[in-house]
C-alpha positions in Angstrom: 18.5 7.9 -23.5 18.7 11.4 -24.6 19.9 12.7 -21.1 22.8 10.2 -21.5 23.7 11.5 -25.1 23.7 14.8 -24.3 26.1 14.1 -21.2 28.9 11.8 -23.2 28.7 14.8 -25.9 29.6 17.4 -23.5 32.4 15.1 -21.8 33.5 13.9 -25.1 34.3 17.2 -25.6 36.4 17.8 -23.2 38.3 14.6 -23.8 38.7 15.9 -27.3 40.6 19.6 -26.2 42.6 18.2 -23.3 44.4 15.5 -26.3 45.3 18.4 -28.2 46.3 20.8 -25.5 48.5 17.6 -24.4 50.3 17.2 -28.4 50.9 20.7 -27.8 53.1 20.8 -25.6 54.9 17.9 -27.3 56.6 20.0 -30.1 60.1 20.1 -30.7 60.5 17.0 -28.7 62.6 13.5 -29.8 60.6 11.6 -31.8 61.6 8.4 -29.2 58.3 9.5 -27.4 56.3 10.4 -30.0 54.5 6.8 -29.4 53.6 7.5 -25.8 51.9 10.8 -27.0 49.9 8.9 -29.6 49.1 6.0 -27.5 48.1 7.6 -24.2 45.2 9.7 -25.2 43.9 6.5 -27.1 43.8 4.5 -23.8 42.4 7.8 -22.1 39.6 8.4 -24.9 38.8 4.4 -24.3 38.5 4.7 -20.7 36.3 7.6 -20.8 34.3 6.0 -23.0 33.4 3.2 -20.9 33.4 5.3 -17.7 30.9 7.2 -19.5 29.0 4.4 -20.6 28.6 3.1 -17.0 27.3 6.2 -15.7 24.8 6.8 -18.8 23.6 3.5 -18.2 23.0 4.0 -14.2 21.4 7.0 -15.2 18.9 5.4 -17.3 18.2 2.9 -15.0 17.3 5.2 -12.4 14.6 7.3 -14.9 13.0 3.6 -15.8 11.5 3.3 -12.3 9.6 5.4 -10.5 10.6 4.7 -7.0 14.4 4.5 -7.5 14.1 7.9 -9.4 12.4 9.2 -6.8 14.6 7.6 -3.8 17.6 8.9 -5.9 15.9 12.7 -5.8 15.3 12.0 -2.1 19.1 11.5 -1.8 20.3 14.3 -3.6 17.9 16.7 -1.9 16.4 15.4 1.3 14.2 18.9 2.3 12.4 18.9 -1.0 8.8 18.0 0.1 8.0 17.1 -3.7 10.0 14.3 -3.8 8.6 12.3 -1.0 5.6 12.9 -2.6 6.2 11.8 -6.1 7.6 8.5 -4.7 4.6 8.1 -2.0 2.2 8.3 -5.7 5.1 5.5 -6.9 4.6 3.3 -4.4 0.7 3.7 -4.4 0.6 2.7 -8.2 2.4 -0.4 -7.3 -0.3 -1.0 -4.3 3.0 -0.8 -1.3 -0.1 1.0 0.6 2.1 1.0 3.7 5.4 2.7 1.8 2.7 5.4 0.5 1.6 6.4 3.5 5.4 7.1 5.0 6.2 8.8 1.9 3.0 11.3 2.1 3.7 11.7 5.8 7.0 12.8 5.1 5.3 14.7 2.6 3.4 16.8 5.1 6.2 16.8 7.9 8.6 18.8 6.1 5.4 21.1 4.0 2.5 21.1 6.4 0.1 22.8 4.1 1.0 20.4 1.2 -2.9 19.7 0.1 -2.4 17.2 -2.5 -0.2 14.8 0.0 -3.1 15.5 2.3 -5.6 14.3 -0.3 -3.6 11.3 -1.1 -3.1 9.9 2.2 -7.1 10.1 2.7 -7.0 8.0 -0.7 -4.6 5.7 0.8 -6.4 5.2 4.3 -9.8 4.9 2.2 -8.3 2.3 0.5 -7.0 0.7 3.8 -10.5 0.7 4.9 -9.1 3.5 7.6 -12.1 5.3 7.3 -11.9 8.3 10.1 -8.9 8.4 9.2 -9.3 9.3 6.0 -11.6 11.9 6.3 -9.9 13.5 8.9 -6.7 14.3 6.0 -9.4 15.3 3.2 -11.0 17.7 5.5 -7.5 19.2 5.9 -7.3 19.0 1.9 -10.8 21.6 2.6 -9.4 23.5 5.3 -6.1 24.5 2.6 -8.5 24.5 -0.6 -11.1 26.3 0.5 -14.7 25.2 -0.8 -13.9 24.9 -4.8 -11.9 21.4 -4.7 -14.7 19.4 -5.8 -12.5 16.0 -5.0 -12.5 16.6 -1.6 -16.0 16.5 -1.0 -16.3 13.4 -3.7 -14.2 11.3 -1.7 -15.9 12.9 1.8 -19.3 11.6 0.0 -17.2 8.0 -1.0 -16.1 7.5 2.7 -20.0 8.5 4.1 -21.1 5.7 1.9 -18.8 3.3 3.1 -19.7 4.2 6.6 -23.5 3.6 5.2 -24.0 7.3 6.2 -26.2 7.5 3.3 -28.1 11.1 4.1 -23.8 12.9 5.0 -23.0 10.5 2.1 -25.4 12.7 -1.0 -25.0 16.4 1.1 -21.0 15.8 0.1 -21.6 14.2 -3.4 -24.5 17.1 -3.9 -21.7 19.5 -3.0 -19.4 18.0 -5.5 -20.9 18.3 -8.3 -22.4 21.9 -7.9 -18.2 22.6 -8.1 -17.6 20.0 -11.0 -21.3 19.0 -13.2 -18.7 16.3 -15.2 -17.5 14.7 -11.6 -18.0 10.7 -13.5 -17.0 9.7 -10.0 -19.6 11.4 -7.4 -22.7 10.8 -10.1 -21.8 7.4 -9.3 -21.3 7.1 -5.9 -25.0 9.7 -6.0 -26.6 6.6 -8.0 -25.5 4.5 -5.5 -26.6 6.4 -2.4 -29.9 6.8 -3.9 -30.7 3.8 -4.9 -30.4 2.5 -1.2 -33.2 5.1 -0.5 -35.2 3.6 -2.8 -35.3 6.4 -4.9 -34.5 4.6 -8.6 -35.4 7.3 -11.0 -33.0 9.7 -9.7 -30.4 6.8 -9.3 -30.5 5.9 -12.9 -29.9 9.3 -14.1 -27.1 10.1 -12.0 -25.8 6.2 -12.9 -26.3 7.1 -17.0 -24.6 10.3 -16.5 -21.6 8.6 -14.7 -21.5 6.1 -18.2 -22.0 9.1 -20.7 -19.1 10.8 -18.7 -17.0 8.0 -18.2 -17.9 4.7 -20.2 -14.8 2.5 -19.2 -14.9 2.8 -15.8 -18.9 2.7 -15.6 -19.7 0.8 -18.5 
């Protein structure tokens, strides 16, 4: 709303010098026409009014969704790597999995070394249950972030345990949190891995850290 304000202002503006640029040059004349110079710029002022209105409104349309902002930016500037991305995280928050995926592919087409798209299309595949997949774009995310991006390795640990790869599973997790001691997410997936080694104690303290770090998503 404040975009669309501050556009009509500027516009309204002009509108307002061009009317008395025009009464200008209406000096000395009959006064026959005097109506035609009074009446015009009313009907003019009117229509930019509504023009103005139309596009404010389109405007704020566009900004109230994430994907058509984001296809609108695409549009406007089709080489910008960001924007593919921003609308591949779009469609992942509406769970279009499939959508995401092209979106963070384009990502990486047009900015190769892009580590976050990288990162978010192993999300995605994880989430698909594409499980190779998936850990072959987070080991990319590695191979541009060098050793300290804890997230990485968390979801590397994640994916292990999925694959019931328990032992690669905690060497990942283990690595995680040596980068990030608050990681909520890999004490929790550590709980879970040692708990299926039988080893309780230590899976109830990672578990009660997870909680202490993170209490609404592991209450």
């Amino acid at each position: 709303m404040a975009f669309g304000t501050a556009l009509f202002g500027v516009i309204q503006r002009r509108g307002g010098s061009a009317t008395v640029r025009q009464n200008d040059r209406t000096s000395g004349q009959s006064s026959s026409f005097s109506f035609l110079y009074i009446v015009l710029p009313l009907y003019c002022s009117v229509a930019l009014i509504v023009l103005l209105s139309i596009a404010s409104y389109t405007r704020n349309t566009v900004w109230q969704d994430d994907v058509v902002l984001w296809k609108d930016a695409i549009k406007k500037s089709p080489q910008k790597p960001r924007a593919y991305h921003e609308l591949g995280l779009a469609y992942s928050n509406k769970g279009m999995l499939n959508e995401a995926i092209s979106e963070f592919e384009n990502t990486v087409r047009l900015k190769p070394d892009y580590m976050m798209a990288h990162n978010n299309l192993g999300v995605i595949y994880f989430k698909k249950e594409m499980y190779d997949e998936a850990i072959r774009e987070i080991q990319i995310t590695l191979m541009l972030g060098g050793t300290k991006n804890a997230d990485a390795y968390g979801n590397i640990g994640a994916i292990y345990l999925k694959k019931e790869l328990t032992e690669r599973a905690i060497e990942y997790l283990q690595y995680a949190l040596t980068i990030d001691p608050g990681y909520a997410s890999a004490h929790h997936n550590l709980g879970i891995a040692y708990e299926r080694k039988g080893m309780t104690d230590k899976a109830r303290e990672h578990f009660e850290k997870a909680h202490m770090l993170n209490p609404d998503k592991y209450p």
